[in-house]
N, C-alpha and C positions, 0 to 999 in steps of 0.2 A: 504494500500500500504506500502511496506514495505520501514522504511529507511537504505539508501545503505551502513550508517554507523553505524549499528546494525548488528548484528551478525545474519542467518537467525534460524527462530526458525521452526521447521518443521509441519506443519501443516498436518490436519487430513489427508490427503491423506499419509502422512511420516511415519500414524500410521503400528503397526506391522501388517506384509502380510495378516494376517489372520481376518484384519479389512477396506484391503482393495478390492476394487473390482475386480474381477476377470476379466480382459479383452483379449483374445486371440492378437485384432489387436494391445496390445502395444510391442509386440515383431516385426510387420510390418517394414518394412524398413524405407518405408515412413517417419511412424510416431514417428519415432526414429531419421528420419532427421528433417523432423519438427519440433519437439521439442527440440532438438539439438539447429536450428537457431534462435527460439524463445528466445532460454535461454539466447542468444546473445545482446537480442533490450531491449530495455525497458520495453515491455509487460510485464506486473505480469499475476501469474496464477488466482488470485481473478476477473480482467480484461475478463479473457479469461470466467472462469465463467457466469460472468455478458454479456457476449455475446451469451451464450448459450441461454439464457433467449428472448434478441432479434430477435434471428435466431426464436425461436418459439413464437414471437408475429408476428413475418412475417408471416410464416407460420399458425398459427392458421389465422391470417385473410385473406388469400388466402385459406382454407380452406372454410370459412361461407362465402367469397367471392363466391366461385361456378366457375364450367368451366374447362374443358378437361385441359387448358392451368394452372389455379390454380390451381389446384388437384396436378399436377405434378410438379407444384414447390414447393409445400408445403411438399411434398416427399423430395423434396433437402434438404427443410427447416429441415427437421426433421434428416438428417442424417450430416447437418451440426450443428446441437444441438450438436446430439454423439459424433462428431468430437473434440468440445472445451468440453465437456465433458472427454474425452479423454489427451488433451493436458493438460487440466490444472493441472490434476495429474502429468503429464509426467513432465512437467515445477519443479511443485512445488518439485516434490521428486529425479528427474533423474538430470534436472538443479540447484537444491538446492535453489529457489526461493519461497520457503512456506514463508508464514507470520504469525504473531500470531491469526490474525481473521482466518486465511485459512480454519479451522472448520465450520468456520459461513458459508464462499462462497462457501462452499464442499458440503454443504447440502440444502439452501436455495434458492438459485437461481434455482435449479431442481424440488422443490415445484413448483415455481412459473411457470418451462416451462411445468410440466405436465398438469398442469391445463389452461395455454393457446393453449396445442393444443388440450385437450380434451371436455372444455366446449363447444370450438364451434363447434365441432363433433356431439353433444346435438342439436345445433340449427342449425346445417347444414341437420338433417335428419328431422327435425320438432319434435324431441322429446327433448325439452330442459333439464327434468330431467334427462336421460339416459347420458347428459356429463355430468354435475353435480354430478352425482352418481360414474361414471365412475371414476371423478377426485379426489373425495375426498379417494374410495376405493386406488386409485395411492399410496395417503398420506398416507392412514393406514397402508400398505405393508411397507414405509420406516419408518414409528413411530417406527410399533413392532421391525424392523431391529435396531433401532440407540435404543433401551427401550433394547435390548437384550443387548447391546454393552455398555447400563447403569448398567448394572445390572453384571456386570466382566463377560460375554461372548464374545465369539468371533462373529461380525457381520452375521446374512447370510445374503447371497448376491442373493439366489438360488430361487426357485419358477416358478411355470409353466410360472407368467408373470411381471419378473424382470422388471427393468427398460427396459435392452437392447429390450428384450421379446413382451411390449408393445407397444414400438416406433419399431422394426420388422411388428408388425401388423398391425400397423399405416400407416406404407410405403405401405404395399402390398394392404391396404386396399385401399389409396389413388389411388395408381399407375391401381386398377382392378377396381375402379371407372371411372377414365378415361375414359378405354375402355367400362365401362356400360352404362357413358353418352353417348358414340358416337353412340354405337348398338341401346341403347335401354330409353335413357331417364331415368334411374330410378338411383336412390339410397341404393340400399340393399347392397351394399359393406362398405358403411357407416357405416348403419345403425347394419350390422351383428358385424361390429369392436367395436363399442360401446357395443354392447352386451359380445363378446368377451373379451374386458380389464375389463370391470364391473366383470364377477363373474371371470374369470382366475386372477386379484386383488384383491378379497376377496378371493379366494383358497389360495391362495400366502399368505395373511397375516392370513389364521387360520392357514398353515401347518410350517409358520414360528414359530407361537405365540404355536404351539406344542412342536414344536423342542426346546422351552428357556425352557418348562414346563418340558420336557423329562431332560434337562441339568440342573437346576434346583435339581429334584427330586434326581438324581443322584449325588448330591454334600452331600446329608443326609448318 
């Protein structure tokens, strides 16, 4: 948390454009008012972070929880992740509230939500290893991202199943569950999304870990 008698120092989200993520909705009205009144309170963006996190420990357990009525809140859950995902860029770079950890909360706390709403995706279909797999491929896609950005390149952010890309399939998956428990009792909506982020997560991080070798090769 930043002290209010330090000067702010910009954290990773403040990094140059071409290191940050590329997000359509932050030109949204909305979310330019939001963030706006945020920058107003006390809320830090590292805060706002750290809530991302809970929004998907909610959600993943309404998730392995099960039930027309779960499913769908776990949908919310997931789209109020992206939300403070969203703001706390907004906060830290548009409001000028970065911190010097803001790096650490930029990246880490997004570990931790993928993997709670993905493991229990795993033991929501009865296949515990397929979130397990799913989760860690999530982490490999951001390694090679943030190894690229080690290594003096510009982040990519791109890939068939980005961040945004995997929690999209997430929601749809949830929200077509729903309606598959109500028809018909089953889970293959589930079970397909898991299968889905697993290898669109390993495409994503060979065609990332391409692209550093292509940038790379081209600096000889």
């Amino acid at each position: 948390m930043m002290d209010p008698a330090t000067p702010a120092t910009p954290d990773a989200s403040a990094a140059p454009a071409a290191d940050r993520r590329p997000i359509a909705t932050r030109q949204a009205r909305w979310a330019q008012r939001l963030a706006a009144w945020l920058s107003t309170t006390p809320v830090t963006p590292n805060q706002i972070s750290l809530l991302s996190v809970a929004w998907a420990a909610i959600g993943g357990a309404l998730l392995l929880h099960g039930g027309i009525a779960a499913w769908i809140g776990a949908a919310l859950c997931v789209q109020f992740r992206l939300i403070c995902n969203l703001l706390d860029g907004m906060v830290a770079v548009e409001g000028g509230k970065g911190s010097r950890v803001g790096a650490l909360y930029n990246e880490i706390p997004d570990r931790f939500a993928d993997t709670a709403f993905l493991v229990p995706l795993g033991y929501a279909v009865g296949v515990p290893w397929l979130g397990w797999a799913a989760a860690l491929a999530a982490m490999l896609t951001a390694y090679v991202r943030v190894f690229g950005g080690a290594l003096g390149l510009a982040q990519d952010f791109g890939g068939v199943m980005a961040k945004q890309r995997r929690m999209a399939a997430l929601t749809a998956a949830l929200l077509a569950q729903a309606a598959e428990h109500a028809l018909w009792g089953t889970r293959f909506s589930l079970l397909a999304a898991g299968w889905i982020i697993l290898m669109g997560s390993l495409l994503t991080a060979a065609t990332r870990t391409a692209g550093i070798a292509r940038l790379l090769e081209s600096r000889s």
